[in-house]
N, CA, C and O atoms as CSV, one atom per row, in Angstrom:
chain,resi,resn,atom,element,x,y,z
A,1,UNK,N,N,0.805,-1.213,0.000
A,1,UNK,CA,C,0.000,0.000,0.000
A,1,UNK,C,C,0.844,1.272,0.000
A,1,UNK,O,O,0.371,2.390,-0.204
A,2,UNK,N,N,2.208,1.000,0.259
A,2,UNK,CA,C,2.938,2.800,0.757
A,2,UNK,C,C,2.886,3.647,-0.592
A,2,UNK,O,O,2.671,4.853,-0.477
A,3,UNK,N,N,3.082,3.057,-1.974
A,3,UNK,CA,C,2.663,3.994,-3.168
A,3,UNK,C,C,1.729,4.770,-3.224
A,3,UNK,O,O,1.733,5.979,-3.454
A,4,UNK,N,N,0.678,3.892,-2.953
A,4,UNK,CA,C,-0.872,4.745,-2.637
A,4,UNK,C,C,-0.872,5.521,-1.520
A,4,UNK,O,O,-1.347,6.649,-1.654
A,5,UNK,N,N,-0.194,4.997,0.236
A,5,UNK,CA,C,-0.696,5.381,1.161
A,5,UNK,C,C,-0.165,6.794,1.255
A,5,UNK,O,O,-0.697,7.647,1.965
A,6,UNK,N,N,1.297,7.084,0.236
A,6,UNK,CA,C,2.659,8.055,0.371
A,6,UNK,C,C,1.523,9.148,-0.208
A,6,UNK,O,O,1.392,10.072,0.595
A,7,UNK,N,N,0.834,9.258,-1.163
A,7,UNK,CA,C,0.098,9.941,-1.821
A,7,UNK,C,C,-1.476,10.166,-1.469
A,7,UNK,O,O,-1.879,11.327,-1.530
A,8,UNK,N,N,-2.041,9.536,-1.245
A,8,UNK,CA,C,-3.580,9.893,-0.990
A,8,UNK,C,C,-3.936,9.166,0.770
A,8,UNK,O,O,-3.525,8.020,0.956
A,9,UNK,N,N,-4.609,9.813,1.837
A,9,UNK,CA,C,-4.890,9.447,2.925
A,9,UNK,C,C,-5.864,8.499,2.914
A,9,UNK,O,O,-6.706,8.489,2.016
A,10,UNK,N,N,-5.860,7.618,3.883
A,10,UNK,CA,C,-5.946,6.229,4.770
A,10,UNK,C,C,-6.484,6.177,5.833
A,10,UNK,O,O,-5.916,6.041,6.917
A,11,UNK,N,N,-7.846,6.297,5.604
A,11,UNK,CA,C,-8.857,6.139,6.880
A,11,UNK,C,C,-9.400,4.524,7.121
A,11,UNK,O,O,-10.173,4.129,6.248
A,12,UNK,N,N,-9.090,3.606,8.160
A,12,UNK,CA,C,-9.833,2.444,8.133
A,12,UNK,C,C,-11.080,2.494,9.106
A,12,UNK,O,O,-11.100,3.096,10.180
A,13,UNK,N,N,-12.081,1.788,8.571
A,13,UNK,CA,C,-13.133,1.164,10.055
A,13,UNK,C,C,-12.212,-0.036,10.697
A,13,UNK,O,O,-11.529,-0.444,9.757
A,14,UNK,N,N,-12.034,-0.450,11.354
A,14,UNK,CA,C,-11.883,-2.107,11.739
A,14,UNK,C,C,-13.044,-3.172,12.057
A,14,UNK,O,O,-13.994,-2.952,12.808
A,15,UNK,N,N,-12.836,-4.200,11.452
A,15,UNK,CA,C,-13.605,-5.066,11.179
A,15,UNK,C,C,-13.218,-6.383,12.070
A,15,UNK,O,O,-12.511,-6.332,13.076
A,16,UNK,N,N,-13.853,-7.676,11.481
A,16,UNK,CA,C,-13.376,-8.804,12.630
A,16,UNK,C,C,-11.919,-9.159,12.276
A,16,UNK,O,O,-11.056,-9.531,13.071
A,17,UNK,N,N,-11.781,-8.964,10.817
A,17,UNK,CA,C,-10.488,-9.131,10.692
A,17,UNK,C,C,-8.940,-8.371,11.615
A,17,UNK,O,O,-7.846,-8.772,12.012
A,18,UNK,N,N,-9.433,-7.566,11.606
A,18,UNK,CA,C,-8.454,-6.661,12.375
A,18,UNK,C,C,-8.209,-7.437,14.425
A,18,UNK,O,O,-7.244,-7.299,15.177
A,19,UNK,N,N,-9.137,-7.954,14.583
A,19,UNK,CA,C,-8.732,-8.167,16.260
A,19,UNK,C,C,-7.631,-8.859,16.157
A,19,UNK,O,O,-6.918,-8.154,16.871
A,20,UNK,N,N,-7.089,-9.537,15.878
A,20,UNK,CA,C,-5.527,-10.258,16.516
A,20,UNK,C,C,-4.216,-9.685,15.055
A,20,UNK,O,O,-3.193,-10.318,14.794
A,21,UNK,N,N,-4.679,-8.338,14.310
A,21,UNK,CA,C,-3.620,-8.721,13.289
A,21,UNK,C,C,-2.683,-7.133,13.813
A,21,UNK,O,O,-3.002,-5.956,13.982
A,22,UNK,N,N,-1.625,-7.806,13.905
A,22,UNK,CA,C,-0.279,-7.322,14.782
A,22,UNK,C,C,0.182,-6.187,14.022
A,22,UNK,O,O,0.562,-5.209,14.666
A,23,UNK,N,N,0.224,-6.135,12.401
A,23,UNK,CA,C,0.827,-5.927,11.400
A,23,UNK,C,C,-0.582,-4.126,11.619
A,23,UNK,O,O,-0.123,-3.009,11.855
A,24,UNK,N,N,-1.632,-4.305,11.508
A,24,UNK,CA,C,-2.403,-3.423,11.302
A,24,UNK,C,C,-2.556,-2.550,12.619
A,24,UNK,O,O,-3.024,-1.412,12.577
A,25,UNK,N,N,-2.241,-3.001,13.489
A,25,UNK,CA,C,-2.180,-2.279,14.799
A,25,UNK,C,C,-0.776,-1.116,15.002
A,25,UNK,O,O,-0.686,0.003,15.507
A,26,UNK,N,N,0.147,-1.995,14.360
A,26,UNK,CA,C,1.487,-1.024,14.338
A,26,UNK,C,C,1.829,-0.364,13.199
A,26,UNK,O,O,2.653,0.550,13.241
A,27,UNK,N,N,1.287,-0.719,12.145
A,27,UNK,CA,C,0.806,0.432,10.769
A,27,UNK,C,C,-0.148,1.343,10.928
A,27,UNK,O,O,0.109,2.539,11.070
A,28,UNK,N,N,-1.292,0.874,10.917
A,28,UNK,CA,C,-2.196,2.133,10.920
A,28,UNK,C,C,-2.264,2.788,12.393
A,28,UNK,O,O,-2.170,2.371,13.547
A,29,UNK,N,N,-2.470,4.002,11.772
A,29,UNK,CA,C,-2.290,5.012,13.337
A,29,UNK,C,C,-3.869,5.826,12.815
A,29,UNK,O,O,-3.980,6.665,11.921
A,30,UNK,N,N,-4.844,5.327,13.592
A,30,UNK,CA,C,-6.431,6.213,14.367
A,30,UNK,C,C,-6.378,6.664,15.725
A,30,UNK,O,O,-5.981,6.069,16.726
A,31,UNK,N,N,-6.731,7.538,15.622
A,31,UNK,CA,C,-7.464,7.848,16.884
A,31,UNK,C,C,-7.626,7.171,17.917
A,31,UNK,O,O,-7.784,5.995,17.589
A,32,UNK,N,N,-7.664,7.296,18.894
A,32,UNK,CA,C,-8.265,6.636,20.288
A,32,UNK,C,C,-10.210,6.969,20.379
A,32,UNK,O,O,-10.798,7.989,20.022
A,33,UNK,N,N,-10.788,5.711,20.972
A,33,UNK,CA,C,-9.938,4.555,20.811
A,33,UNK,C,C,-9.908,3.610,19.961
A,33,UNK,O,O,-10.004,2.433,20.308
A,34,UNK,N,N,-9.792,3.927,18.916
A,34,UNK,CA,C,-8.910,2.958,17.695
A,34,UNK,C,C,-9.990,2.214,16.835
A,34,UNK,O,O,-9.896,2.203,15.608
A,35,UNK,N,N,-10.961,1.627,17.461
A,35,UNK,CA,C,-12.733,1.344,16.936
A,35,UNK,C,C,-13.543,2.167,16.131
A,35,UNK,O,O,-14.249,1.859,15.170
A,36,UNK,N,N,-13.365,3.121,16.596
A,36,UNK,CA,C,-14.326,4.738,16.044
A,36,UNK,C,C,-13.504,5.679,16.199
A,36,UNK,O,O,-12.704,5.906,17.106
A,37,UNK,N,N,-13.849,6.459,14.839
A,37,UNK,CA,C,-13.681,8.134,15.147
A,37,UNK,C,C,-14.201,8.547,13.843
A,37,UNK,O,O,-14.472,7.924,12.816
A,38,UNK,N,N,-14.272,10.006,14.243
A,38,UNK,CA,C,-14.238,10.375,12.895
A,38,UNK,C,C,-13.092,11.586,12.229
A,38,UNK,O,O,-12.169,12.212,12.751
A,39,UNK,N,N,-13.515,11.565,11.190
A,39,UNK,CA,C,-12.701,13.504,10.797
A,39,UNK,C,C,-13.389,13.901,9.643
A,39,UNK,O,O,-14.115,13.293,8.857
A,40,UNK,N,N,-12.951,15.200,9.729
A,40,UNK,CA,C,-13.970,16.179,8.689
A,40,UNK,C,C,-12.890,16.072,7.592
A,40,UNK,O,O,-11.855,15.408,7.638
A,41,UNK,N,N,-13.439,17.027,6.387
A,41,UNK,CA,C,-12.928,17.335,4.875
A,41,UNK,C,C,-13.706,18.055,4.514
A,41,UNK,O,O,-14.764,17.684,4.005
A,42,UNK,N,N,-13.346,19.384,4.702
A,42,UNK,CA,C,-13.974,20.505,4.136
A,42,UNK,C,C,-15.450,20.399,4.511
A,42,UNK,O,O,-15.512,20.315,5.737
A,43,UNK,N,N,-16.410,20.376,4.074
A,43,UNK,CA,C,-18.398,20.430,4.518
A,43,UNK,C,C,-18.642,18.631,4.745
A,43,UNK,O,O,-19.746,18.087,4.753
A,44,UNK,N,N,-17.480,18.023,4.896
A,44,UNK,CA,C,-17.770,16.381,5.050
A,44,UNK,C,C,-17.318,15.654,6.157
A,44,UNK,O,O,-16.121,15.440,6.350
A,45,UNK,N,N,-18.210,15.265,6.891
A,45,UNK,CA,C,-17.716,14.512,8.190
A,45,UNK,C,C,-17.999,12.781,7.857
A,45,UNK,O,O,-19.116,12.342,7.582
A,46,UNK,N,N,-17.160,12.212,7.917
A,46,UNK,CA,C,-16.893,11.353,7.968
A,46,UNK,C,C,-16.867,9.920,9.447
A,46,UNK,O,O,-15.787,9.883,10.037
A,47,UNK,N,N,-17.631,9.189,9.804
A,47,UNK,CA,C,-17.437,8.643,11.479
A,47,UNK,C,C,-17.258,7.345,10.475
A,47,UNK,O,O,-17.684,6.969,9.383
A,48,UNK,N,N,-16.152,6.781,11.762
A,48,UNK,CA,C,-15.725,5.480,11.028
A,48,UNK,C,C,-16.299,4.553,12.518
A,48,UNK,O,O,-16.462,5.011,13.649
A,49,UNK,N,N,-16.508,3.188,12.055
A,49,UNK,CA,C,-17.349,2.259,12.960
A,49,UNK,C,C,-16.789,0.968,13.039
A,49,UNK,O,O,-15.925,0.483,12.308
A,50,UNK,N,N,-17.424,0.413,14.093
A,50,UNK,CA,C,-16.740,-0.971,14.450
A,50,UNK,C,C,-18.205,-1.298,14.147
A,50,UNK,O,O,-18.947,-0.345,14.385
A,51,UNK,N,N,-18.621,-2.043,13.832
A,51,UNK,CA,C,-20.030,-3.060,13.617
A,51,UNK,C,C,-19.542,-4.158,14.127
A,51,UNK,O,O,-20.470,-4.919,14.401
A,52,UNK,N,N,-18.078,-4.785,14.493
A,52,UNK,CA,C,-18.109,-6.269,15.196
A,52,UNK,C,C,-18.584,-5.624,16.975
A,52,UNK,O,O,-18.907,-6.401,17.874
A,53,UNK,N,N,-18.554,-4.891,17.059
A,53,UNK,CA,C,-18.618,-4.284,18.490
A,53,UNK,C,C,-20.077,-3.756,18.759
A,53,UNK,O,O,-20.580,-3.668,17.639
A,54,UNK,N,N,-20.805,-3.445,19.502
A,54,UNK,CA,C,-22.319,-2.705,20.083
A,54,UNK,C,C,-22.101,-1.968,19.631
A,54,UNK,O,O,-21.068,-1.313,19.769
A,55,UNK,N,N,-23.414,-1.667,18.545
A,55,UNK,CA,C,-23.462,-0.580,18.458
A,55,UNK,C,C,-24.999,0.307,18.518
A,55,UNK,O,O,-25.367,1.349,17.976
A,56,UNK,N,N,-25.732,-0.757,19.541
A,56,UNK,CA,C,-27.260,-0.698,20.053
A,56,UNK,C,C,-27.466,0.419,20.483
A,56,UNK,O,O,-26.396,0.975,20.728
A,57,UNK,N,N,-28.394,1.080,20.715
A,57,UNK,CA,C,-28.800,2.229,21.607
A,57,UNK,C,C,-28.266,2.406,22.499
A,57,UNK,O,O,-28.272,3.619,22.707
A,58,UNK,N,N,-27.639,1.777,23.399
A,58,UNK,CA,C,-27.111,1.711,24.869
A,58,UNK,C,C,-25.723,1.644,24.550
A,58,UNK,O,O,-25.102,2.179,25.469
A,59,UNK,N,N,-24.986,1.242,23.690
A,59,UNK,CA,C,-23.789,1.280,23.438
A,59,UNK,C,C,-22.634,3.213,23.409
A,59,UNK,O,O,-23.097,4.335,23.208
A,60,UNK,N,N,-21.247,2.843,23.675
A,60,UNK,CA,C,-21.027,3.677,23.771
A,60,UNK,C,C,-20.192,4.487,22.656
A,60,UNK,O,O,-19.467,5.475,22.773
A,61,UNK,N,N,-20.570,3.676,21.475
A,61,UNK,CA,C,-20.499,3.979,19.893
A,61,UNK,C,C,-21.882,4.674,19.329
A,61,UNK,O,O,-21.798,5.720,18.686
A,62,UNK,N,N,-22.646,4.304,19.485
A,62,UNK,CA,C,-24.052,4.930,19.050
A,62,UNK,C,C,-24.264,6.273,20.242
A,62,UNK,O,O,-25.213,7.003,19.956
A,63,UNK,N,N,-23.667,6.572,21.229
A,63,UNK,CA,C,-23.937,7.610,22.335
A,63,UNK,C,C,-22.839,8.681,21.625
A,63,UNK,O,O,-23.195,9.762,21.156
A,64,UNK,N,N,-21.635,8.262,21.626
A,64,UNK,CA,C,-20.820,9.081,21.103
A,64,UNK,C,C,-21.337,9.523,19.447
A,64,UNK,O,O,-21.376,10.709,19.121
A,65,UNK,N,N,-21.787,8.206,18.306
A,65,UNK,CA,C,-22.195,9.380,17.191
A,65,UNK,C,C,-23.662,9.873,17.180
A,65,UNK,O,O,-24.124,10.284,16.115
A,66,UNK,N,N,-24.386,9.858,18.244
A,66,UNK,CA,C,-25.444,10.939,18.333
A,66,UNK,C,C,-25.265,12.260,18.859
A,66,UNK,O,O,-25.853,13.311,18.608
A,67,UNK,N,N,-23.968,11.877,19.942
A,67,UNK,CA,C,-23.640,13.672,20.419
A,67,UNK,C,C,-22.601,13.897,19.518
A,67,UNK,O,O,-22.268,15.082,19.506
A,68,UNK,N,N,-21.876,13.076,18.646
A,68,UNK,CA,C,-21.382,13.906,17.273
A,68,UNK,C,C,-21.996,14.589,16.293
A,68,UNK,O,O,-21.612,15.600,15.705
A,69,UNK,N,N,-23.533,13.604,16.087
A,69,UNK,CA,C,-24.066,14.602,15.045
A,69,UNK,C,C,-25.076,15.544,15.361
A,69,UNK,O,O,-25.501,16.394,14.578
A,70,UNK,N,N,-25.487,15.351,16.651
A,70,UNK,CA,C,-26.075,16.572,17.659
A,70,UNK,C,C,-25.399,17.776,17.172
A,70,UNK,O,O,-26.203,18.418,16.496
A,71,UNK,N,N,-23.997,18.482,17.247
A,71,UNK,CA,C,-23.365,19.243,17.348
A,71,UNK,C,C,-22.739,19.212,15.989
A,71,UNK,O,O,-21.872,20.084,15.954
A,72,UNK,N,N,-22.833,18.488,14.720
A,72,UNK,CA,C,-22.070,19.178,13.708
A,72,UNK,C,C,-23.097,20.199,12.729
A,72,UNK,O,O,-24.328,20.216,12.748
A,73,UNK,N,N,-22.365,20.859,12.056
A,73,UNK,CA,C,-22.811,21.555,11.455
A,73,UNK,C,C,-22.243,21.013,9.302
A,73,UNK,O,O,-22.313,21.677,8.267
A,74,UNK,N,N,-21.961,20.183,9.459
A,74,UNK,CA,C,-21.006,19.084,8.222
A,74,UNK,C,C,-22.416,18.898,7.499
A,74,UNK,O,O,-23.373,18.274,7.958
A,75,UNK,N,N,-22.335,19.761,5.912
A,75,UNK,CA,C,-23.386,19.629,5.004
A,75,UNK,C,C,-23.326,18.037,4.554
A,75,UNK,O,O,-24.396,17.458,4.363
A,76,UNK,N,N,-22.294,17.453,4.415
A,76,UNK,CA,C,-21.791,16.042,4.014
A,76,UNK,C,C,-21.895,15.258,5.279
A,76,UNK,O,O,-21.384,15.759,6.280
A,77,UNK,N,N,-22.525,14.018,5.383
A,77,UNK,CA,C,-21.886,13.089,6.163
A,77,UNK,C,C,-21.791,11.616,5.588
A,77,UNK,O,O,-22.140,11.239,4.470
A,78,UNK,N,N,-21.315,10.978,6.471
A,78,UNK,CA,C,-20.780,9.797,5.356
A,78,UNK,C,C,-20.258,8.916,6.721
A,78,UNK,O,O,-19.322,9.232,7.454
A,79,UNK,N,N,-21.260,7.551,6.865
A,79,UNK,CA,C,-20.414,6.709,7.536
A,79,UNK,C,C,-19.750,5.213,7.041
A,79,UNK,O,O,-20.358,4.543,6.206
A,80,UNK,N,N,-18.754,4.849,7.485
A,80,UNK,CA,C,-18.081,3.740,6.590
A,80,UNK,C,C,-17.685,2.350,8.551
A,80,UNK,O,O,-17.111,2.444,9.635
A,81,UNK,N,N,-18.217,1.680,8.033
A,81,UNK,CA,C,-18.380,0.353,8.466
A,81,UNK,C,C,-18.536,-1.154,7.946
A,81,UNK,O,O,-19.297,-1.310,6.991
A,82,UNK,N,N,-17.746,-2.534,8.599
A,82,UNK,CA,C,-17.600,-3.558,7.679
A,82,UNK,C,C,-19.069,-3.881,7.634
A,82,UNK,O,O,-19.299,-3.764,6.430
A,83,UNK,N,N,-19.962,-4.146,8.087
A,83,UNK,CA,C,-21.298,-4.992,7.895
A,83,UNK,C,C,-22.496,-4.196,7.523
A,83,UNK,O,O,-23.182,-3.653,8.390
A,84,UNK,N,N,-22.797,-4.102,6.101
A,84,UNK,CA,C,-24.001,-3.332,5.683
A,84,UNK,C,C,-25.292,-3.512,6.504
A,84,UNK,O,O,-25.504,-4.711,6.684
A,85,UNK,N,N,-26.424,-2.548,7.178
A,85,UNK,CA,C,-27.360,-2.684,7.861
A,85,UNK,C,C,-28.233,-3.493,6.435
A,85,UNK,O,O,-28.637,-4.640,6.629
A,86,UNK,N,N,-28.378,-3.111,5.629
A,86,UNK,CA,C,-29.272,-3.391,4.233
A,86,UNK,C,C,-28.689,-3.951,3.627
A,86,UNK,O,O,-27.519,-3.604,3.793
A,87,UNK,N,N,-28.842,-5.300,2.379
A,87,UNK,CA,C,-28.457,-5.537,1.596
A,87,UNK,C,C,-29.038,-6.353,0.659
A,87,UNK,O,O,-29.760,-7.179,1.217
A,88,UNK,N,N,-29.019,-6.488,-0.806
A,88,UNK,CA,C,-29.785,-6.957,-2.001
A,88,UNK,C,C,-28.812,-8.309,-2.482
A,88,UNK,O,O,-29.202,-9.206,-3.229
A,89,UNK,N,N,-27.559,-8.218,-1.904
A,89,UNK,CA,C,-26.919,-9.358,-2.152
A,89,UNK,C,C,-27.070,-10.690,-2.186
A,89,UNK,O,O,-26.850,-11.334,-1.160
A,90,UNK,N,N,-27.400,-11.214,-3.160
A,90,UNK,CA,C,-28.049,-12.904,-2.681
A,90,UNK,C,C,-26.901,-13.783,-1.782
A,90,UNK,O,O,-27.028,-14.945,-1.395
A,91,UNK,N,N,-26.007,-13.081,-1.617
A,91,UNK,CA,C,-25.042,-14.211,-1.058
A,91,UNK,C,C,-25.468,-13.560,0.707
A,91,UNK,O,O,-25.274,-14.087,1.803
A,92,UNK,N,N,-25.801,-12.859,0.512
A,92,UNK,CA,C,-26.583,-12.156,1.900
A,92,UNK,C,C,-26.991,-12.421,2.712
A,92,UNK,O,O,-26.518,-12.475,3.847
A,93,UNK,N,N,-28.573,-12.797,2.113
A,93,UNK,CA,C,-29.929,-13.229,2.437
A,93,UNK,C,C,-30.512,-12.373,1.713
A,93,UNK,O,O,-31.706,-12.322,2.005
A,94,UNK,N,N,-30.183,-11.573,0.784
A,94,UNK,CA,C,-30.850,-10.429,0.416
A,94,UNK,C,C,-32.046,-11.038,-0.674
A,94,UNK,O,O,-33.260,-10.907,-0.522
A,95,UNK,N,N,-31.258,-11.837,-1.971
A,95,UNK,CA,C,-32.092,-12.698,-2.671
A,95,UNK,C,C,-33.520,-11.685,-3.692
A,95,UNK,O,O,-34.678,-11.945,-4.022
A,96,UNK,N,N,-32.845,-10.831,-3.824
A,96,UNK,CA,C,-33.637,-9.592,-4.663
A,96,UNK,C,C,-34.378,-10.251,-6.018
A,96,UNK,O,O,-35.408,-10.010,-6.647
A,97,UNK,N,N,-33.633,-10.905,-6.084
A,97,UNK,CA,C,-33.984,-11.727,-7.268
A,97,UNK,C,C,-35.143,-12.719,-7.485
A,97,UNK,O,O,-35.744,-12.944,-8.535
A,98,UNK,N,N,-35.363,-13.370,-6.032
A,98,UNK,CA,C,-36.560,-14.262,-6.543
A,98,UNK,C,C,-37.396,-13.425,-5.499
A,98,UNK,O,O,-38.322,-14.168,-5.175
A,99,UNK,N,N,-37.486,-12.481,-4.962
A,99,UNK,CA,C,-38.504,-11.919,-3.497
A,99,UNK,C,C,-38.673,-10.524,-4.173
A,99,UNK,O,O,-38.033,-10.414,-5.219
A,100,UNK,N,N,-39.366,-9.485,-3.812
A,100,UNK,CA,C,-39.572,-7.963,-3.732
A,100,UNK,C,C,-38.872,-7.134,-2.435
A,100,UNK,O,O,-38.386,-6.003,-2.392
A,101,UNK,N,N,-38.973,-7.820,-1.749
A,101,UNK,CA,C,-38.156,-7.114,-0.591
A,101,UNK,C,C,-36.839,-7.814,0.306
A,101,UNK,O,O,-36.948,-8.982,0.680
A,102,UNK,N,N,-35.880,-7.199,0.547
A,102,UNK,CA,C,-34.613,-8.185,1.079
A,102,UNK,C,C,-34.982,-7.850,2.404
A,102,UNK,O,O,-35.626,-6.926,2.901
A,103,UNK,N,N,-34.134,-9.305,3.042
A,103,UNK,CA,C,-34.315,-9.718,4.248
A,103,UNK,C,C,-32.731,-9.409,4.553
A,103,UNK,O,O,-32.151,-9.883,5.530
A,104,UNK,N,N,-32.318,-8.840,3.913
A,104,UNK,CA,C,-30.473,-8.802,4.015
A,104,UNK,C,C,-30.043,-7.985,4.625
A,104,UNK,O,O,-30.766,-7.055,4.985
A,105,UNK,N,N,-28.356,-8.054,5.049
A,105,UNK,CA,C,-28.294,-7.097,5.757
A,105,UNK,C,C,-28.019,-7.120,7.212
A,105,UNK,O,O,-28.991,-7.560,7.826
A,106,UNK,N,N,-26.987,-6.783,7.995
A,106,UNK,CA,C,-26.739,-6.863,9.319
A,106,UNK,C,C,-27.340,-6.576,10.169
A,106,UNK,O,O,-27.704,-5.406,10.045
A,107,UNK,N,N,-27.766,-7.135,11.261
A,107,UNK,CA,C,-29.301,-6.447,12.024
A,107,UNK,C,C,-28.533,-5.525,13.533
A,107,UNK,O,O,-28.991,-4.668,14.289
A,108,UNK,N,N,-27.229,-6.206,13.451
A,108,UNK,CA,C,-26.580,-5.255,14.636
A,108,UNK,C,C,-26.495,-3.847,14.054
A,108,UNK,O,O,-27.045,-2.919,14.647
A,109,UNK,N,N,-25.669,-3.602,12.648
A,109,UNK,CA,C,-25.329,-2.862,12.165
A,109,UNK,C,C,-26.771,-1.624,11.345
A,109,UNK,O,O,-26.683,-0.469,10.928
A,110,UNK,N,N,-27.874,-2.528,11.421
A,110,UNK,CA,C,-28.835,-1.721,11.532
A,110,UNK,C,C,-29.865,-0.975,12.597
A,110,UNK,O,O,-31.062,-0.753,12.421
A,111,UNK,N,N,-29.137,-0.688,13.632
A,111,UNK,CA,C,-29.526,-0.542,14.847
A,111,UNK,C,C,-29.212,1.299,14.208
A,111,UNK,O,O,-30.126,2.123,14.177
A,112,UNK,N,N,-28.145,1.533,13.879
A,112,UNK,CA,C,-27.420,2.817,13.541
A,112,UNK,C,C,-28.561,3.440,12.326
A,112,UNK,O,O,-28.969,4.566,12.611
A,113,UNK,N,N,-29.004,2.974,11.290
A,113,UNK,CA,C,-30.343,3.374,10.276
A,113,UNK,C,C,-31.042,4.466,10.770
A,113,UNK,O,O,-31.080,5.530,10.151
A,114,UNK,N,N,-31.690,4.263,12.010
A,114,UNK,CA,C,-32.224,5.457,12.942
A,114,UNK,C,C,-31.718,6.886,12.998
A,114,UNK,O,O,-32.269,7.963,12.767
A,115,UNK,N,N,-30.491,6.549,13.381
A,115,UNK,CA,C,-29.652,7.983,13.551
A,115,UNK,C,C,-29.082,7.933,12.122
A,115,UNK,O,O,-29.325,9.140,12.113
A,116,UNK,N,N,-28.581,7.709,10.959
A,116,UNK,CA,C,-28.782,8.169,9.604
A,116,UNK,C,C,-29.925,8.747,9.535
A,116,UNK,O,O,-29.951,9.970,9.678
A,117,UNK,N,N,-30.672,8.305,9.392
A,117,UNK,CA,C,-31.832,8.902,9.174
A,117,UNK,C,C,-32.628,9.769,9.257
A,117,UNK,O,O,-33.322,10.187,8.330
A,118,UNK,N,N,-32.626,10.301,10.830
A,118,UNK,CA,C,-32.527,11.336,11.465
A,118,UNK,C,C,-31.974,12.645,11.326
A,118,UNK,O,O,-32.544,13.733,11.264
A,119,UNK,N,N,-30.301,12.236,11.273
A,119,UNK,CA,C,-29.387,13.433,10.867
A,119,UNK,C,C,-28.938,13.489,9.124
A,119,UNK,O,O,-28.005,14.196,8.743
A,120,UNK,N,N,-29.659,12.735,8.294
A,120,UNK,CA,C,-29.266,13.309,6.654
A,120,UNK,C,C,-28.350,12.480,6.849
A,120,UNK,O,O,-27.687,13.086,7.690
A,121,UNK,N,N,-27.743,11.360,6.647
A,121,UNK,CA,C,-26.772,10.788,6.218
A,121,UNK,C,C,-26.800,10.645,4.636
A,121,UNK,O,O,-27.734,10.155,4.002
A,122,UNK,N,N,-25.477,11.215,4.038
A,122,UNK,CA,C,-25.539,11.145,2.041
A,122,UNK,C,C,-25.003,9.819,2.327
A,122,UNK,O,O,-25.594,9.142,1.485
A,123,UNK,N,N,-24.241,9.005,2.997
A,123,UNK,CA,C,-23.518,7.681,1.582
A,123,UNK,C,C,-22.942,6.986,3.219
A,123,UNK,O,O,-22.184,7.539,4.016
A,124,UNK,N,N,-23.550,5.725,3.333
A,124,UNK,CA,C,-23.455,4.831,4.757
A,124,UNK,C,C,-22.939,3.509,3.816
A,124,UNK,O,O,-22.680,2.432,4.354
């Protein structure tokens, strides 16, 4: 990656893959604590997510991005996480193909839909 990484910036979510890999812990450098954060770009806020982790109402990922987007003023927002809340993918459950409506889609990771929804989320 350093061709690409030397030249254009490198935001990750972490996913399940990431819990035991040694190599990604001492390369990539986020925020504390290291699960979530976000950062802006000009009118675009960006929150990055753990979906292997709570991220229910009561959790302290969904508390922190409701008093994030309580308080921004970011015409753009944009969240990036491994497990789609929705999905049409037949390898899914989504199965768009023989049904009208998908059943697809992460149901932890759709706990968060609410607060998109709420605050204008452009691109989840």
């Amino acid at each position: 990656m350093r061709p690409l990484t030397s030249r254009v910036p490198f935001y990750s979510a972490t996913d399940n893959h990431e819990q035991n890999a040694s190599n990604y812990y001492e390369y990539v450098s986020v925020p504390n604590p290291k699960y979530y954060y976000d950062f802006r770009y000009g009118d675009a806020l960006f929150f990055m997510l753990d979906t292997n982790r709570n991220v229910g109402s009561d959790s302290e990922q969904y508390e922190w991005l409701e008093e994030n987007l309580a308080k921004s003023d970011a015409k753009w927002k944009f969240a990036s996480h491994h497990h789609p809340p929705f999905s049409s993918d037949e390898d899914d459950s989504g199965n768009l193909w023989k049904q009208n409506k998908s059943a697809g889609g992460d149901l932890r990771a759709r706990q968060l839909s609410e607060l998109y929804k709420r605050y204008g989320f452009d691109i989840v």
